[in-house]
C-alpha positions as a Markdown table, in Angstrom:
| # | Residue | x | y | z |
|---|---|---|---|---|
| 1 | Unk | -14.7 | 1.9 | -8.3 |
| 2 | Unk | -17.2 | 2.4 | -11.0 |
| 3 | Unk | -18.9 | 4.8 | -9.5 |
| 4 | Unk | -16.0 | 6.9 | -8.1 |
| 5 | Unk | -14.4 | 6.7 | -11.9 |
| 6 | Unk | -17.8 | 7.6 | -13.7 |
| 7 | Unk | -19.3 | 10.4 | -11.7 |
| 8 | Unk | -17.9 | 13.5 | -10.9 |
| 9 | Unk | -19.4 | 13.9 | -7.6 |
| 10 | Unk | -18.2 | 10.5 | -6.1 |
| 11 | Unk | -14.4 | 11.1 | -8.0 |
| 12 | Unk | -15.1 | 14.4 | -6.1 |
| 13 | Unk | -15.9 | 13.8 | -2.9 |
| 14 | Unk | -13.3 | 11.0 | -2.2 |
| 15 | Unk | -10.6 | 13.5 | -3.9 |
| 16 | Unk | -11.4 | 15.7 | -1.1 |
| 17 | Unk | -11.8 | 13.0 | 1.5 |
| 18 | Unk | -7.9 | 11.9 | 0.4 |
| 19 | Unk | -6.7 | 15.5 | 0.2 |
| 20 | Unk | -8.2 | 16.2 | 3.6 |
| 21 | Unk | -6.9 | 13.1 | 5.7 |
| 22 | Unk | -3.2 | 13.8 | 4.0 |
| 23 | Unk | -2.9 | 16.9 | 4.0 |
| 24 | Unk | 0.6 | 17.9 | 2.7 |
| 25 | Unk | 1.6 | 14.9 | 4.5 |
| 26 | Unk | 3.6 | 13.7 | 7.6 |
| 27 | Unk | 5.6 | 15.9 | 9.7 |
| 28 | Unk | 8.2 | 14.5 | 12.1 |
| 29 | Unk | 8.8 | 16.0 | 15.4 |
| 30 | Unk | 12.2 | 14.4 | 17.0 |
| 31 | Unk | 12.5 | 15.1 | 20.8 |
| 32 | Unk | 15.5 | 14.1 | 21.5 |
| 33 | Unk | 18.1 | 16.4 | 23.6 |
| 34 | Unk | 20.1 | 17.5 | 21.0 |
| 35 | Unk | 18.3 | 20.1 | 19.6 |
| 36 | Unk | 21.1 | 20.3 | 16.2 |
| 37 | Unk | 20.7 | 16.6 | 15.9 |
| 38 | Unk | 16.7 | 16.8 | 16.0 |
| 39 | Unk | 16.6 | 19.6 | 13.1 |
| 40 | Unk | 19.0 | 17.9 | 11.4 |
| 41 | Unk | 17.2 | 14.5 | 11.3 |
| 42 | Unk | 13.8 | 16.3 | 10.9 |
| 43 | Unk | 15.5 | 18.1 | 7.9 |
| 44 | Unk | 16.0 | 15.7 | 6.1 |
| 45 | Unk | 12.6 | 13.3 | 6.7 |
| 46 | Unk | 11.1 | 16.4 | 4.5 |
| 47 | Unk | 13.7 | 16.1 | 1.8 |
| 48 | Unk | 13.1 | 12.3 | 1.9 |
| 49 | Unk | 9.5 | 12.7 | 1.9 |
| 50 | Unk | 9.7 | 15.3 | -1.2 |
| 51 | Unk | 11.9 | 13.0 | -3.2 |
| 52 | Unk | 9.5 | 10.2 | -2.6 |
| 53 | Unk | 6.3 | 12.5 | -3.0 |
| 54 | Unk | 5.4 | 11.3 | 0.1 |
| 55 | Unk | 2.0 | 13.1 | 0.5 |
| 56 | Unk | 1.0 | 12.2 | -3.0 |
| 57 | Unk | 1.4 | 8.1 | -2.6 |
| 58 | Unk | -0.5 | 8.1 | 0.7 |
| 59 | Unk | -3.1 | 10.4 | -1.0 |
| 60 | Unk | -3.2 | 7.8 | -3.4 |
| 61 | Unk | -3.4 | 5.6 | -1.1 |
| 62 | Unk | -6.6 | 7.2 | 0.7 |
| 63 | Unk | -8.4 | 7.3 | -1.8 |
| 64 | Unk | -7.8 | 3.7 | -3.2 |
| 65 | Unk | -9.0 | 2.8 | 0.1 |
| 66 | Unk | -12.0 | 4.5 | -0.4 |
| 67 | Unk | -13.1 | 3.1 | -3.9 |
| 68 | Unk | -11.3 | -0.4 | -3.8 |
| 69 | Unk | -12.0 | -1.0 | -0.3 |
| 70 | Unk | -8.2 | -1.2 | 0.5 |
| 71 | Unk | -4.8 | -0.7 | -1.1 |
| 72 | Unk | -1.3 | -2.7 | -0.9 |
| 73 | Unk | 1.8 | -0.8 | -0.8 |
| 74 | Unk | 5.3 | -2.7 | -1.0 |
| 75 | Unk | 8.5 | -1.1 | 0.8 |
| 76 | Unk | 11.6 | -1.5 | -1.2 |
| 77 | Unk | 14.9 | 0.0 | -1.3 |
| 78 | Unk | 15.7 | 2.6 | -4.7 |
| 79 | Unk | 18.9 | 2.9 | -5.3 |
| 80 | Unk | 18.1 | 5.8 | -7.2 |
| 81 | Unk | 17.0 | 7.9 | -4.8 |
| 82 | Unk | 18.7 | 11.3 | -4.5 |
| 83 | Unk | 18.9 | 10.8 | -0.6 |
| 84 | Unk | 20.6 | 8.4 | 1.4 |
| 85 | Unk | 17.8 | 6.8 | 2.3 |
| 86 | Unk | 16.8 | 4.4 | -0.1 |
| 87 | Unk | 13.5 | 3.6 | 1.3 |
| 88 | Unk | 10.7 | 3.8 | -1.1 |
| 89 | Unk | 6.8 | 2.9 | -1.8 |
| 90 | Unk | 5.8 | 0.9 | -4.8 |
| 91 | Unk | 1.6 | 0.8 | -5.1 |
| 92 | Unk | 0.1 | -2.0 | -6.3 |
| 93 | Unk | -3.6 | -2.5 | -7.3 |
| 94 | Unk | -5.7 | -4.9 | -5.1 |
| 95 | Unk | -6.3 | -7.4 | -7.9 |
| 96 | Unk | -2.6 | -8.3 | -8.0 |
| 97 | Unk | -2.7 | -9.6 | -4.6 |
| 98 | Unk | -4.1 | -13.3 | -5.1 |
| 99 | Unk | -2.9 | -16.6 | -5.2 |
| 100 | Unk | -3.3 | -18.1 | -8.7 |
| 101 | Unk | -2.2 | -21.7 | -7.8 |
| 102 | Unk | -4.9 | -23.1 | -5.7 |
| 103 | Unk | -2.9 | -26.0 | -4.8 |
| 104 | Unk | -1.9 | -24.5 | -2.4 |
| 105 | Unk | -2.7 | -25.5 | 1.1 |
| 106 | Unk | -5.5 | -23.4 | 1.9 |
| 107 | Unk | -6.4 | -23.5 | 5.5 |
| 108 | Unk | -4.2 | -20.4 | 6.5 |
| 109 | Unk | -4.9 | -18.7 | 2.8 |
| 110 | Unk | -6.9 | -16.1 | 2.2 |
| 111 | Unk | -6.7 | -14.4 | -1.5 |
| 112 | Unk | -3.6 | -13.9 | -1.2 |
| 113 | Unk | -2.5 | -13.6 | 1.9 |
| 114 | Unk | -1.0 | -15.9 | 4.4 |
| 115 | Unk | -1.6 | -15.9 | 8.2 |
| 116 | Unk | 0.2 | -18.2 | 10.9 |
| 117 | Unk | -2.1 | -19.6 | 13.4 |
| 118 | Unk | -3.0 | -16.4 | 15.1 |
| 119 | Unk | -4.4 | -14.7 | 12.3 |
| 120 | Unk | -1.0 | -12.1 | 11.7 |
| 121 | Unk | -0.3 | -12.3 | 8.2 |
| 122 | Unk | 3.1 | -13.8 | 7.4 |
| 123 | Unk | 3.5 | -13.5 | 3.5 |
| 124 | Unk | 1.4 | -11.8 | 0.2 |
| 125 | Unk | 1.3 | -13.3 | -2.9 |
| 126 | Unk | 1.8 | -10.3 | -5.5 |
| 127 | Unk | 1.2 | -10.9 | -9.2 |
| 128 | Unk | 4.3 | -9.6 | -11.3 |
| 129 | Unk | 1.7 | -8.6 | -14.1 |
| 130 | Unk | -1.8 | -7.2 | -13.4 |
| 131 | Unk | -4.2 | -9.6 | -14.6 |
| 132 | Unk | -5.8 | -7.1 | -17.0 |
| 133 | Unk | -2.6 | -6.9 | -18.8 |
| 134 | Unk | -3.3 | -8.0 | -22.5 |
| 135 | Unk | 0.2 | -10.6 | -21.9 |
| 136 | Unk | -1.2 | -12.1 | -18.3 |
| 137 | Unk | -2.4 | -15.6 | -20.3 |
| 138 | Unk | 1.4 | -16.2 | -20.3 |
| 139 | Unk | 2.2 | -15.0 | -17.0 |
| 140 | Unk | -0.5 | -15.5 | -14.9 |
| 141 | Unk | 0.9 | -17.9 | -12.6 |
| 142 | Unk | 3.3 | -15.7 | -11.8 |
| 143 | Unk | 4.1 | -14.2 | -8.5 |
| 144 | Unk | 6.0 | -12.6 | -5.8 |
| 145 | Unk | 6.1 | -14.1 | -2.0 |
| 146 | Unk | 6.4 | -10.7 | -0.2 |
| 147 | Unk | 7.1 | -11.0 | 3.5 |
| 148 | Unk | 4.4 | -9.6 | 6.0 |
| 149 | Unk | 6.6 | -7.0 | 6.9 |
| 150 | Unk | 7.4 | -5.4 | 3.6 |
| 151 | Unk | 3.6 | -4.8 | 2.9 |
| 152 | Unk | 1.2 | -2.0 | 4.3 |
| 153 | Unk | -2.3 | -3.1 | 3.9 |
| 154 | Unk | -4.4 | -0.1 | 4.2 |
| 155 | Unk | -7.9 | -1.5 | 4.7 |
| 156 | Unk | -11.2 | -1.2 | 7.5 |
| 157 | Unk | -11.7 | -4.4 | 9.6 |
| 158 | Unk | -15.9 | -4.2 | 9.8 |
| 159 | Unk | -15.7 | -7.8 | 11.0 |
| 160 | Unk | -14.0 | -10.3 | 12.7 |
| 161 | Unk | -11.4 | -12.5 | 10.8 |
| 162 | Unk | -12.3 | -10.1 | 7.6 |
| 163 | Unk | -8.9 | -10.2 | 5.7 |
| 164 | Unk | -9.5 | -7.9 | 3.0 |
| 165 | Unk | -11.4 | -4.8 | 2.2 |
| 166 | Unk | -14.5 | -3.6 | 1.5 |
| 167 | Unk | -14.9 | -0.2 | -0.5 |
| 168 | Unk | -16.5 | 2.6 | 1.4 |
């Protein structure tokens, strides 16, 4: 992260790394049989996708990935959307998922993350302040339980049972 945020070469050669994997971003393809209903639903997966600057969070994401080793992304519902979809993608930085309370118990735990007994995780522990934050003394404790299922991990598995990231 140092590196990619103090040299120009590094910042640019994961800027083109993230720009080439994305792209413009995701393009949907329906195949369905009705060929009105498929342009219609197709239609507005780009309008969604615009509203939501689609192609710039999972740019983001990429290159996250490449300088932190992995990045988190939550999926929650905006109400402010202009779309009826409310789907949206709130990024958050790798050091907010941890579990400050090591009380805990810790068998299935791993920085943040908990997995049932077949290694899937089940739930991520989300900081509601990043702990660089001047205020975190007061606050550091806590944190959001986010199910499994609302989280996108983005991250390279070089080993077995590794649960988080290493940067590239």
């Amino acid at each position: 992260r140092y590196e990619i945020a103090n040299n120009s070469y590094a910042k640019g050669i994961c800027l083109t790394l993230a720009n080439d994997v994305i792209g413009t971003g995701p393009r949907l393809q329906m195949l369905t049989s009705d060929a009105n209903a498929n342009r219609l639903i197709e239609r507005e997966f780009v309008r969604w996708a615009r509203i939501v600057g689609l192609a710039e969070t999972l740019r983001t994401i990429r290159l996250v990935r490449a300088s932190d080793g992995e990045a988190f992304a939550v999926l929650t519902s905006n109400e402010k959307l202009a779309t009826p979809v409310n789907l949206d993608l709130r990024l958050i930085e790798a050091e907010q998922v941890t579990t400050p309370d090591l009380f805990l118990d810790t068998d299935n735990l791993v920085d943040g993350i908990i997995f049932d007994r077949f290694g899937n995780p089940t739930e991520y522990h989300i900081l509601k302040q990043h702990p660089g934050d001047l205020n975190i003394a007061k606050s550091y404790f806590d944190y959001d339980r986010v199910p499994a299922s609302s989280v996108i991990h983005f991250y390279r598995c070089d080993r077995p049972g590794q649960a988080r990231g290493i940067p590239d």
